[in-house]
C-alpha positions as semicolon CSV with decimal commas, in nm:
position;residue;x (nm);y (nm);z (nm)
1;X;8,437;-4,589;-7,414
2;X;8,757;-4,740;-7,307
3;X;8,924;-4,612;-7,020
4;X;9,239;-4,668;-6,870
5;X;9,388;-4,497;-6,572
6;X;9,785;-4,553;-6,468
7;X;9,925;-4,527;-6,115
8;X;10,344;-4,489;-6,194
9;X;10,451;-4,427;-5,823
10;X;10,410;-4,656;-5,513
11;X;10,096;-4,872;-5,478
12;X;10,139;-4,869;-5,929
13;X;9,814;-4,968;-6,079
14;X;9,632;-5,050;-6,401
15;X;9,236;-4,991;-6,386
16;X;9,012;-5,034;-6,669
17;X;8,692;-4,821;-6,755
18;X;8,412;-4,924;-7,002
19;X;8,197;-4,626;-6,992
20;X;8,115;-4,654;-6,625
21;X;8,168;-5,048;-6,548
22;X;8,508;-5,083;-6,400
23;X;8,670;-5,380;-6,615
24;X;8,950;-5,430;-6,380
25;X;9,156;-5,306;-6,129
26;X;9,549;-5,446;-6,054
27;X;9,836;-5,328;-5,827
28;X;10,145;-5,443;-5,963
29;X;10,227;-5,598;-5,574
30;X;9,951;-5,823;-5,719
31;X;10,153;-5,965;-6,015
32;X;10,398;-6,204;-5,949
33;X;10,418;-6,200;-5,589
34;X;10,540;-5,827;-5,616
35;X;10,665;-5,631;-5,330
36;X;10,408;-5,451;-5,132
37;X;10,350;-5,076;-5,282
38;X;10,542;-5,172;-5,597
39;X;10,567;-4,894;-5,876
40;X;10,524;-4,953;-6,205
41;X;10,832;-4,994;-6,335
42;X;10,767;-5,117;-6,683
43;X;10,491;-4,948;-6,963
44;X;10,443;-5,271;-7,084
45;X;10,282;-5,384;-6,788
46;X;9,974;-5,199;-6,932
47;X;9,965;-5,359;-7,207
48;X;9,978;-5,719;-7,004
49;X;9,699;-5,587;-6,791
50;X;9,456;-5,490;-7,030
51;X;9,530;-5,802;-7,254
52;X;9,436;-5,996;-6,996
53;X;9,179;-5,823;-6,862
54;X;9,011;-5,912;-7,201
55;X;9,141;-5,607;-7,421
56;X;9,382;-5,467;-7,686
57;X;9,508;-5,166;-7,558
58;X;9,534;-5,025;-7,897
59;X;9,108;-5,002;-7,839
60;X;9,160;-4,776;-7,509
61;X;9,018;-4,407;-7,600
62;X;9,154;-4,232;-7,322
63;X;9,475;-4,312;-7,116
64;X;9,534;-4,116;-6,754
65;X;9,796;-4,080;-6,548
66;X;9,758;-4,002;-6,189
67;X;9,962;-3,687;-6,053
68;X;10,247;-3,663;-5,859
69;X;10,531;-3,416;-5,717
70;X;10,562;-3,251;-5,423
71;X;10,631;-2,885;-5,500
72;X;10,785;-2,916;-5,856
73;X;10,670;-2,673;-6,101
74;X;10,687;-2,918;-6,362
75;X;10,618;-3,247;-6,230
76;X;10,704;-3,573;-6,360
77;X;10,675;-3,955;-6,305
78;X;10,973;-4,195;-6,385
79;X;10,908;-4,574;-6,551
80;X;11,068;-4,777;-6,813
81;X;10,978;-4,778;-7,176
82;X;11,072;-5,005;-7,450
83;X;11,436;-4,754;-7,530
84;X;11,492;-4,739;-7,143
85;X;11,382;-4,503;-6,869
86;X;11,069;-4,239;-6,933
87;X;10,973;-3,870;-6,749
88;X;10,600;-3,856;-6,785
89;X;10,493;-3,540;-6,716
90;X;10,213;-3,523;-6,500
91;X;9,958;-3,296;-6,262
92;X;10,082;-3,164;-5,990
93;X;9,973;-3,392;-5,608
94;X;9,732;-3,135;-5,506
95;X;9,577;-2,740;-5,622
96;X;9,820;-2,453;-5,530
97;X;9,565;-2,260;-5,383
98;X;9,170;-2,303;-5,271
99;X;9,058;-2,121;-5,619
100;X;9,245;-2,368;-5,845
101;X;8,982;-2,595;-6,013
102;X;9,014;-2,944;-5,838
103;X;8,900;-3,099;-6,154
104;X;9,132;-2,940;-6,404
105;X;9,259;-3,180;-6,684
106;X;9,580;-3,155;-6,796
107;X;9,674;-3,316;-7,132
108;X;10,000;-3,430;-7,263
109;X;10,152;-3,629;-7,501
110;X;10,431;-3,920;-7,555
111;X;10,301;-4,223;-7,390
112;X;10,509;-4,488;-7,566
113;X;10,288;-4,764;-7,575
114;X;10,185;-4,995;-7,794
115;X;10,550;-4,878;-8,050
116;X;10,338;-4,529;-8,072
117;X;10,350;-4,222;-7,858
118;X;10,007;-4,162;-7,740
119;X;9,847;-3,880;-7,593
120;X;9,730;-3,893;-7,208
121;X;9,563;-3,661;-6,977
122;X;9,632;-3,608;-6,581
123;X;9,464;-3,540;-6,264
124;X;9,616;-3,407;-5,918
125;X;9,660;-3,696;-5,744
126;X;9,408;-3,549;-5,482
127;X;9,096;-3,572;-5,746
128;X;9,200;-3,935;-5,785
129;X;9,120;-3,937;-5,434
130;X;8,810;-3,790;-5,440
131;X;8,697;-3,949;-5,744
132;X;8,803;-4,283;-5,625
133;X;8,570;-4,248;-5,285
134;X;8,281;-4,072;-5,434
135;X;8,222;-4,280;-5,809
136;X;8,206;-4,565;-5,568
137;X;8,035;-4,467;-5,276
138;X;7,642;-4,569;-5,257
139;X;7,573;-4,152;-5,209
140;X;7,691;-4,131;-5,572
141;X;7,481;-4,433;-5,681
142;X;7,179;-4,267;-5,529
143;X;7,262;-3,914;-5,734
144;X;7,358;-3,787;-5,354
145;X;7,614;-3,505;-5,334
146;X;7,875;-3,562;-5,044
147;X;8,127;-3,416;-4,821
148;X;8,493;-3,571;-4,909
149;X;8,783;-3,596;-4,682
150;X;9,138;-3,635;-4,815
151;X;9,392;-3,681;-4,560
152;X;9,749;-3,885;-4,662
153;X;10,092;-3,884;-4,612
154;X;10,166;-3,617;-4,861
155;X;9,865;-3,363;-4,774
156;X;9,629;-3,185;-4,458
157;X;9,320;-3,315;-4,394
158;X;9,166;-3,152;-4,712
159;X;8,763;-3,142;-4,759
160;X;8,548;-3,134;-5,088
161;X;8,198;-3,128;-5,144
162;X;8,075;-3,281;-5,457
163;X;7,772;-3,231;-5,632
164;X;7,646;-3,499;-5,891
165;X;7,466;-3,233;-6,052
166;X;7,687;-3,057;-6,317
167;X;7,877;-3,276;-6,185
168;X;8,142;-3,014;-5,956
169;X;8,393;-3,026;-5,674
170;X;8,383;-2,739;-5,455
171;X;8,696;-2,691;-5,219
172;X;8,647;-2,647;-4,854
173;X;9,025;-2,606;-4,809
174;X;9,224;-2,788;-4,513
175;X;9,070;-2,864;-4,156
176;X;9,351;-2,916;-3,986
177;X;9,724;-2,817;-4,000
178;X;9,850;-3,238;-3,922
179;X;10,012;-3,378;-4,294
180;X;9,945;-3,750;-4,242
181;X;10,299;-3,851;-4,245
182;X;10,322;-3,742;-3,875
183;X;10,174;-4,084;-3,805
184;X;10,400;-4,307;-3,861
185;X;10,692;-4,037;-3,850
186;X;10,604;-4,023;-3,434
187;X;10,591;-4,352;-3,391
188;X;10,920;-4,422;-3,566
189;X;11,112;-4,220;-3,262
190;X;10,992;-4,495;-3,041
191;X;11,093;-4,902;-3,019
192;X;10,994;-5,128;-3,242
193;X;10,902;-4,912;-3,490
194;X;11,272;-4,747;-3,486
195;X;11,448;-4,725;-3,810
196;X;11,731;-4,953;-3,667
197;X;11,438;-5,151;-3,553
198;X;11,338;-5,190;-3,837
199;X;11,553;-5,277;-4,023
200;X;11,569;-5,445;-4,384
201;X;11,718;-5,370;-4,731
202;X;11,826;-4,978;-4,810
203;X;11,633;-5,007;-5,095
204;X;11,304;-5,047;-4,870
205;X;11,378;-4,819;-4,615
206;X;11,151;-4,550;-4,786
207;X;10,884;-4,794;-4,711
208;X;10,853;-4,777;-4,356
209;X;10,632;-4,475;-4,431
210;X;10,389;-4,698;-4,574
211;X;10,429;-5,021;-4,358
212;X;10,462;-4,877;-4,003
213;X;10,083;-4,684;-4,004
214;X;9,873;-5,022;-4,015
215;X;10,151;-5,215;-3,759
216;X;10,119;-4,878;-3,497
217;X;9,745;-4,926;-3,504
218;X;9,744;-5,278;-3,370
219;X;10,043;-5,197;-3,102
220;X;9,841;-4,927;-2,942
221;X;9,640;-5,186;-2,832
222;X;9,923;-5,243;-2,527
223;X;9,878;-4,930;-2,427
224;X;9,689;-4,688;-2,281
225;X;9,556;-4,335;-2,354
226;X;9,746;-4,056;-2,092
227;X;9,558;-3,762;-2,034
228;X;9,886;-3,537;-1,939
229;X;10,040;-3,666;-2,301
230;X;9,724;-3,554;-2,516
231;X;9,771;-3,191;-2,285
232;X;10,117;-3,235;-2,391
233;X;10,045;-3,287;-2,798
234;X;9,788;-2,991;-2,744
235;X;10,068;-2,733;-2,600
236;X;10,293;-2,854;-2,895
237;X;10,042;-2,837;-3,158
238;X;9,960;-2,439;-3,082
239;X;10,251;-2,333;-2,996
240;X;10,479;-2,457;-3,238
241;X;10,291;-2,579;-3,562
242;X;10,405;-2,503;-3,910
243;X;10,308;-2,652;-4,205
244;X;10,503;-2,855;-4,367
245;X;10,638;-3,224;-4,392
246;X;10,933;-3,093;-4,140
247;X;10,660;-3,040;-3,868
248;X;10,609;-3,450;-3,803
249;X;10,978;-3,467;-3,738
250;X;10,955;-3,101;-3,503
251;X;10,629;-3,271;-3,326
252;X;10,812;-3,561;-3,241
253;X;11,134;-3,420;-3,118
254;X;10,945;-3,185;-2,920
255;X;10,736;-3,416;-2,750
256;X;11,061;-3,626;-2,670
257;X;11,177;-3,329;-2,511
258;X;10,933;-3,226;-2,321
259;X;10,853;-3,565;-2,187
260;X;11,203;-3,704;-2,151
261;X;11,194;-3,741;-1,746
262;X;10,833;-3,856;-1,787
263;X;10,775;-4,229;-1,678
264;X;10,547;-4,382;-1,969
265;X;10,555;-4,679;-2,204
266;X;10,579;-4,651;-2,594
267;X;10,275;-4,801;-2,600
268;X;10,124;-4,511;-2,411
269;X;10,268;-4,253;-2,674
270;X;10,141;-4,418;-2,919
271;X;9,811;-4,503;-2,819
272;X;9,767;-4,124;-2,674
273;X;9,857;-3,974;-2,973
274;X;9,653;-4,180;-3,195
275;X;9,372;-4,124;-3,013
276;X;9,428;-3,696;-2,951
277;X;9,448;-3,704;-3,394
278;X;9,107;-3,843;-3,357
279;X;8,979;-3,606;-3,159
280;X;9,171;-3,337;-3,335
281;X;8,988;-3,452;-3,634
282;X;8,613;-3,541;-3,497
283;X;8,675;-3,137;-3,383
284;X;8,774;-3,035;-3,757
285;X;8,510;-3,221;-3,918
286;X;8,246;-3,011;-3,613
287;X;8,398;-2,699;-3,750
288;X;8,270;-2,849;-4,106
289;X;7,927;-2,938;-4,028
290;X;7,876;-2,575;-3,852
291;X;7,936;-2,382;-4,142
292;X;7,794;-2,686;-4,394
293;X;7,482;-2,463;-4,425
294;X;7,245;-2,689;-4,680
295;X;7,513;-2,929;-4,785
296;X;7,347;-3,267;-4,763
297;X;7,527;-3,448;-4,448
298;X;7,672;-3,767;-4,630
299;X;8,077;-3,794;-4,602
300;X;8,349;-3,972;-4,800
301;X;8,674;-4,059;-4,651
302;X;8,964;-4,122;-4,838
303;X;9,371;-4,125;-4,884
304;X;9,618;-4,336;-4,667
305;X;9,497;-4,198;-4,376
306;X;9,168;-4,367;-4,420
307;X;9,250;-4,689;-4,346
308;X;9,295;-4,611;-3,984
309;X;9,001;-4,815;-3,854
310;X;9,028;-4,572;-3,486
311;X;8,946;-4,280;-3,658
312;X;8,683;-4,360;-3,888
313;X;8,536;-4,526;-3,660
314;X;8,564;-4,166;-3,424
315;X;8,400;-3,981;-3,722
316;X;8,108;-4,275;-3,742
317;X;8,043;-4,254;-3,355
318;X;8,061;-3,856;-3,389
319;X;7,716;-3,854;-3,586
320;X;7,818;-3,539;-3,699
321;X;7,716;-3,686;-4,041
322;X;7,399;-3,928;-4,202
323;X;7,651;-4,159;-4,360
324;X;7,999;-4,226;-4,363
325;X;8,158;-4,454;-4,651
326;X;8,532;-4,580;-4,702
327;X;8,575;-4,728;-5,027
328;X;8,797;-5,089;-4,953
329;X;9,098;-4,856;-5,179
330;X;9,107;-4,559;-4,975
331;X;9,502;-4,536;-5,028
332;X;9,738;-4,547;-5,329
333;X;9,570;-4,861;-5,444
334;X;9,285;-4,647;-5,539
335;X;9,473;-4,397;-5,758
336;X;9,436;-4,544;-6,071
337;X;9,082;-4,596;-6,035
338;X;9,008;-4,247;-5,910
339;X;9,207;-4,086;-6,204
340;X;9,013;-4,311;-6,445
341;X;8,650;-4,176;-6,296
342;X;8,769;-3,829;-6,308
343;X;8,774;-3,871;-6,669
344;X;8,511;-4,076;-6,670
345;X;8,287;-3,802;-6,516
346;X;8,474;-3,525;-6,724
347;X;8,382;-3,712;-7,071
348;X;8,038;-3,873;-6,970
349;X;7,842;-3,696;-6,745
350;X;7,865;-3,999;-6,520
351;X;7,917;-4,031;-6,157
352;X;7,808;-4,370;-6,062
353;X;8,038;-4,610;-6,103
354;X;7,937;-4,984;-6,170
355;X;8,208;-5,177;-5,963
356;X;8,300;-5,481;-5,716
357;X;8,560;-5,516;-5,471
358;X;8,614;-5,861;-5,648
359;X;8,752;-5,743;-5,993
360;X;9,123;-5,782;-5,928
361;X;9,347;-5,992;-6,102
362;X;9,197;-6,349;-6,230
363;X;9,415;-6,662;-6,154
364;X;9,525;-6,927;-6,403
365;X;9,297;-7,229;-6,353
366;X;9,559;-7,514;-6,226
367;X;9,550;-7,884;-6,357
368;X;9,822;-8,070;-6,113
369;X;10,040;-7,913;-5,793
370;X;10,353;-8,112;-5,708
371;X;10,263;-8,206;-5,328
372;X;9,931;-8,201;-5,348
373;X;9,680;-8,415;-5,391
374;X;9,312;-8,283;-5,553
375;X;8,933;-8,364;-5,442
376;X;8,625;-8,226;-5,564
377;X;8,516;-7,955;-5,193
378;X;8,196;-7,821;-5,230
379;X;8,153;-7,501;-5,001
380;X;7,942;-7,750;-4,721
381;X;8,247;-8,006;-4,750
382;X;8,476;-7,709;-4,711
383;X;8,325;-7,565;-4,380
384;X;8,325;-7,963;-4,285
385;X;8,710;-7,915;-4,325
386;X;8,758;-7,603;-4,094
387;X;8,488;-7,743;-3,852
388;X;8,624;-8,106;-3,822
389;X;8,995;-8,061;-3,853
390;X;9,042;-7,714;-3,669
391;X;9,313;-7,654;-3,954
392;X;9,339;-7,342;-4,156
393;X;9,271;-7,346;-4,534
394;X;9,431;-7,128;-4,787
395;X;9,102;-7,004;-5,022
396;X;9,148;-6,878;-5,356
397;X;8,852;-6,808;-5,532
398;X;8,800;-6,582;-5,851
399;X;8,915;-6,259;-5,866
400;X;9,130;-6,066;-5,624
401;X;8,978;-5,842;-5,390
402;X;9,057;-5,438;-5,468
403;X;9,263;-5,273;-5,205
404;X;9,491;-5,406;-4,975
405;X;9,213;-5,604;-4,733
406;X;9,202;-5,990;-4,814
407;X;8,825;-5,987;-4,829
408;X;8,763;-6,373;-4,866
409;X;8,891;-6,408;-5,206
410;X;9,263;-6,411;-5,103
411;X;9,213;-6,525;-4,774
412;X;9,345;-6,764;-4,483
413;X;9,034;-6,869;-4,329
414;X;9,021;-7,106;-3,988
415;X;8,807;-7,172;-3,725
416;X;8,792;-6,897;-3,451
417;X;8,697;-7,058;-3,100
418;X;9,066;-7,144;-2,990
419;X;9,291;-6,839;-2,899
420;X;9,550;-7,013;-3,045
421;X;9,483;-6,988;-3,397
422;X;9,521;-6,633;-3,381
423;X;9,961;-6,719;-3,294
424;X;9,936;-6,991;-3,513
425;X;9,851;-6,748;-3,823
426;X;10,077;-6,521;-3,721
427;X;10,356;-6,771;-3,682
428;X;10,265;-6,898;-4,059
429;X;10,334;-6,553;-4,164
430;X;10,586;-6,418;-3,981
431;X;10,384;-6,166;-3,830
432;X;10,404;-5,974;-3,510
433;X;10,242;-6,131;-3,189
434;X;10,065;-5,832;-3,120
435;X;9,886;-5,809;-3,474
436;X;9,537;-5,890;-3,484
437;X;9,338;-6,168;-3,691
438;X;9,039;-6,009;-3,839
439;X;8,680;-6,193;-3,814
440;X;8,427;-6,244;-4,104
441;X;8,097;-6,246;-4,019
442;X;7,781;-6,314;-4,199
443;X;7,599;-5,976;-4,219
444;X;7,273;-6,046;-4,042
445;X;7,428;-6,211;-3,734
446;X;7,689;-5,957;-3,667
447;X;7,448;-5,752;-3,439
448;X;7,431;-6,045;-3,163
449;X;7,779;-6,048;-3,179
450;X;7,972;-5,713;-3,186
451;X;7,883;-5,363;-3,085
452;X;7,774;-5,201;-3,299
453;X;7,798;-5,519;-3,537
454;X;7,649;-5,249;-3,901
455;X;7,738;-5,393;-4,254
456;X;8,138;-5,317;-4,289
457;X;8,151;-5,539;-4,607
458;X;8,570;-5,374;-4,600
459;X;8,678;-5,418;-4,303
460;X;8,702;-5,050;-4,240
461;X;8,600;-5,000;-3,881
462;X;8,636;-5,093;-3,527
463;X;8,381;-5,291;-3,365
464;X;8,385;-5,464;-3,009
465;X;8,308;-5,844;-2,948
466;X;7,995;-5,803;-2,734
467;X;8,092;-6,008;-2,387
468;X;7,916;-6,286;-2,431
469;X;8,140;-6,368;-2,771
470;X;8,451;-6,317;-2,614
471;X;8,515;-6,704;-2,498
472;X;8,366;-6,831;-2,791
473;X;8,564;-6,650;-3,054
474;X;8,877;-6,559;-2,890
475;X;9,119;-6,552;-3,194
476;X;8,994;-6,289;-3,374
477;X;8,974;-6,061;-3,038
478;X;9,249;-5,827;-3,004
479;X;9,413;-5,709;-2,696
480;X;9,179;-5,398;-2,621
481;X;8,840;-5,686;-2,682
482;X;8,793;-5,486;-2,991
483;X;8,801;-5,645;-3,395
484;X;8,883;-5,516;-3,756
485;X;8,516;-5,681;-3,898
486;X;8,417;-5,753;-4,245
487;X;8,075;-5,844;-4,280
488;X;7,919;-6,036;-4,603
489;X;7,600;-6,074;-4,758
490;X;7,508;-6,343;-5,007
491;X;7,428;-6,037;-5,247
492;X;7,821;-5,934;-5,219
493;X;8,007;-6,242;-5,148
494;X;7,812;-6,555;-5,241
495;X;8,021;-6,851;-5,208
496;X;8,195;-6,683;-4,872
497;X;7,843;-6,600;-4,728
498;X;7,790;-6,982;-4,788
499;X;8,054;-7,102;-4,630
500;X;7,932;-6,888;-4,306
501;X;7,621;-7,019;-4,302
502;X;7,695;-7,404;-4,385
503;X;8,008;-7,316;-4,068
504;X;7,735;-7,170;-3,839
505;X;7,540;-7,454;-3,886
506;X;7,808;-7,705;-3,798
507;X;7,960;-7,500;-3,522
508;X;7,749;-7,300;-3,373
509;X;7,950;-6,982;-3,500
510;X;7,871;-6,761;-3,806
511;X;8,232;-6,635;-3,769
512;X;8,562;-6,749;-3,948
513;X;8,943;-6,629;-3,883
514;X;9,029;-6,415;-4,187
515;X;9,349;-6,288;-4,274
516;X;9,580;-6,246;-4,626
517;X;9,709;-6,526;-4,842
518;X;10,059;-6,422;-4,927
519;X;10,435;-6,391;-4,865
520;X;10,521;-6,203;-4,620
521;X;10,595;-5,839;-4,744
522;X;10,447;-5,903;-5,102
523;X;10,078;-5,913;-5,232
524;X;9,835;-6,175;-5,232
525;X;9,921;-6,502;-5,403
526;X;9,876;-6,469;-5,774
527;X;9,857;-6,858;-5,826
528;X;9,833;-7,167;-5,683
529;X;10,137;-7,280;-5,703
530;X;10,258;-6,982;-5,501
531;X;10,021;-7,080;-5,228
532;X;10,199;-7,415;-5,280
533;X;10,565;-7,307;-5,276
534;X;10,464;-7,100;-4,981
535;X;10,366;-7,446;-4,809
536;X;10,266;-7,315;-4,421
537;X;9,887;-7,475;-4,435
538;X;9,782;-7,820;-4,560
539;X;9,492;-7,732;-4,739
540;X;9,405;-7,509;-5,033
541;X;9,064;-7,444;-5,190
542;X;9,021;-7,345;-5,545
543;X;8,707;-7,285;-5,677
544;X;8,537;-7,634;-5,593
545;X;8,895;-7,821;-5,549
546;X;9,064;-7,881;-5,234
547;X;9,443;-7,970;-5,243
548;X;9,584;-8,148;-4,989
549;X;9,942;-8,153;-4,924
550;X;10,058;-8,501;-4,916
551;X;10,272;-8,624;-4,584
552;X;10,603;-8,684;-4,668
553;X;10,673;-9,102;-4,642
554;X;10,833;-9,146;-4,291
């Protein structure tokens, strides 16, 4: 049975179902070298995606639209048809109260696709979430119910427990009374993160809500965590909550306030606040476990919220569960998908979806690039390059990773023993001094090397370089010693587990520089000529080719 689940709104994406085997999954920020959390603007696009994922989409049984609508009784999604702009009607975001079946299907009709109007169904865009975490997560694969946490810019911190038996969602209701927007929306009162800061077209300003979250996380590294400001976010928090998207902007006036004869950096804010939502969290999630009775301790995180590498890595350190997962699409990117298993499950029966983080968009094979020169690069003559020239090299190899991590198929790889290549890669892309440059390891070495150094095959988590690492790989340490890590197997990632190994035996160092192949503010490079045009690295690797850029005659 054909699937296909749509994402309309920010982060728009096509994924594609065959029974349980995910076919494909593609963010329109993918296509083209698309703006980052571009919507789906166009219907057609779906019919582009599936046709080259392989597919008619005339032979695709069941069509899904994520929800959306914040409030409205009637909710709809805006896109472009072939006759001009189209209202979908959709689910609503989330249930309006803790009785409302999380699961509930809602079914329409008037999908113009295809020159027919096709019927669709609809999920809240919360089961997407769930869905999207759980069908993936290795608790599902092992026919393990799990705890799910939901926590993004639109919502609380909501939890679910899902049973694979049935299968059913039960809803545990809201932990704690912080919407996730209050992230970014605090550290927007506060230099550089500033609207005026900022700065950019009008048409992007709504973005900031999306592109400030992963920037704050690396800044807090300058700072420090203030006791007296976490009392002060305490004192705010139960005295003056309310719940609504207006309380991030109330929190954050308040604390200004309150604090405005205070000496302490923005830095400090930041880092103190991040770190009191941790423990605000870690403390919700307690209250779960304590009145879990005989739910099975295994725990899904998901929503934008997830990809904040501090707290899940609180909630890991907490042990307060067995297991904690983070699918690599915990945000947006994920919608589709998640919409697509919920009637997957719904239909089928099925829970377990059969999936890779590697089943993105494909890439045209290219025969000449006007610069460049081509050589046959087998993956030893490739870790020969990085090892004996110290230069980065653009790899683009098969599919696109899932998500917004570059997970070695999108990638900028270099060498990682001088500290230099870390402002050398952020030069090239026009990135922020302070950001860090993630490291890929090879699974079984990354004990030796960083605390605690356990499979994060998504980059998901924080780990610390163990001391004795720190001199040898100082470009992918950031400023607090700690480092976003993706680790790789040869099961997961051959060819990139290769290239580790044939490195480490060269070098000395199982551990390469990793960080996203694209233009800055857009997704990863959908070709090789973009990687081309681009032009801020000599080398590219395709798939067994290496092109060279050729010196210009002096």
């Amino acid at each position: 049975m054909l699937i296909c689940g749509v994402k309309v709104t920010h982060d728009g994406t096509v994924a594609l179902l065959d029974d349980n085997r995910l076919i494909g999954s593609v963010e329109m920020e993918k296509l083209d070298n698309g703006l980052r959390y571009a919507e789906l603007t166009d219907l057609a696009t779906i019919e582009r995606i599936v046709r080259e994922l392989g597919y008619d989409v005339r032979d695709v049984e069941a069509f899904v639209v994520d929800g959306w609508g914040y409030g409205e009784r009637r909710p709809t999604v805006r896109t472009g048809g072939p006759d001009g702009p189209v209202h979908l009607p959709v689910a609503p975001y989330r249930e309006a109260a803790l009785t409302d079946d999380t699961a509930k299907v809602w079914e329409f009709d008037g999908l113009p696709l295809a020159g027919s109007e096709l019927k669709y169904t609809s999920y809240h865009h919360v089961t997407g979430h769930i869905y999207a975490a759980y069908c993936a997560s290795p608790f599902a694969a092992a026919g393990e119910p799990s705890f799910v946490l939901v926590w993004d810019g639109g919502i609380l911190p909501r939890c679910y427990y899902v049973r694979p038996d049935g299968p059913r969602v039960e809803n545990l209701g809201p932990v704690l009374g912080l919407i996730g927007n209050i992230y970014p929306t605090f550290a927007m009162r506060f230099p550089p993160f500033r609207p005026q800061d900022l700065g950019g077209p009008p048409e992007r300003q709504a973005f900031h809500q999306l592109t400030v979250p992963g920037k704050v996380m690396a800044y807090t590294a300058l700072g420090q965590v203030r006791p007296e400001l976490c009392e002060e976010f305490d004192r705010i928090y139960d005295t003056e909550l309310t719940v609504s998207m207006a309380f991030a902007a109330t929190f954050a006036d308040r604390f200004l306030e309150r604090t405005r004869t205070w000496a302490y950096e923005p830095s400090d804010a930041m880092a103190s606040f991040q770190h009191w939502v941790g423990e605000r969290l870690v403390g919700a999630l307690r209250r779960v476990r304590e009145r879990a009775g005989d739910r099975v301790p295994n725990l899904c995180l998901s929503g934008g919220c997830a990809l904040n590498i501090k707290w899940n890595s609180a909630v890991r350190r907490s042990e307060l569960f067995d297991a904690v997962w983070v699918p690599p699409f915990p945000n947006d990117s994920g919608s589709a998908l998640g919409v697509a298993c919920a009637e997957m499950v719904r239909r089928t029966g099925t829970v377990a979806l059969d999936w890779s983080v590697y089943r993105g968009p494909a890439m045209p094979k290219p025969t000449s690039v006007e610069g460049y020169r081509s050589d046959r690069c087998t993956v030893t003559d490739l870790a020969e390059v990085l090892h004996r020239t110290g230069e980065p090299v653009l790899v683009l190899h098969d599919r696109a990773e899932l998500g917004p991590r570059a997970l070695g198929h999108r990638s900028i790889l270099a060498a990682p023993t001088a500290s230099e290549m870390k402002h050398r890669l952020n030069s090239i892309k026009k990135r922020e001094a302070y950001r860090p440059v993630s490291p890929i390891c090879l699974e079984d070495r990354a004990q030796a090397i960083f605390d605690p150094g356990t499979p994060d095959p998504y980059m998901l988590f924080e780990h610390q370089i163990r001391p004795d690492w720190r001199a040898r790989i100082p470009a992918v340490m950031h400023l607090d010693g700690s480092a976003r890590l993706q680790t790789v197997n040869p099961r997961q990632a051959p060819v990139i587990a290769e290239l580790l190994a044939r490195y480490e035996q060269l070098s000395g160092v199982p551990v390469l520089c990793n960080t996203s192949a694209n233009f800055n503010g857009s997704g990863f490079f959908p070709d090789l000529d973009s990687a081309a045009r681009w032009g801020q690295v000599r080398y590219i690797w395709n798939d067994g080719v290496l092109w060279t850029r050729e010196q210009a005659a002096s």
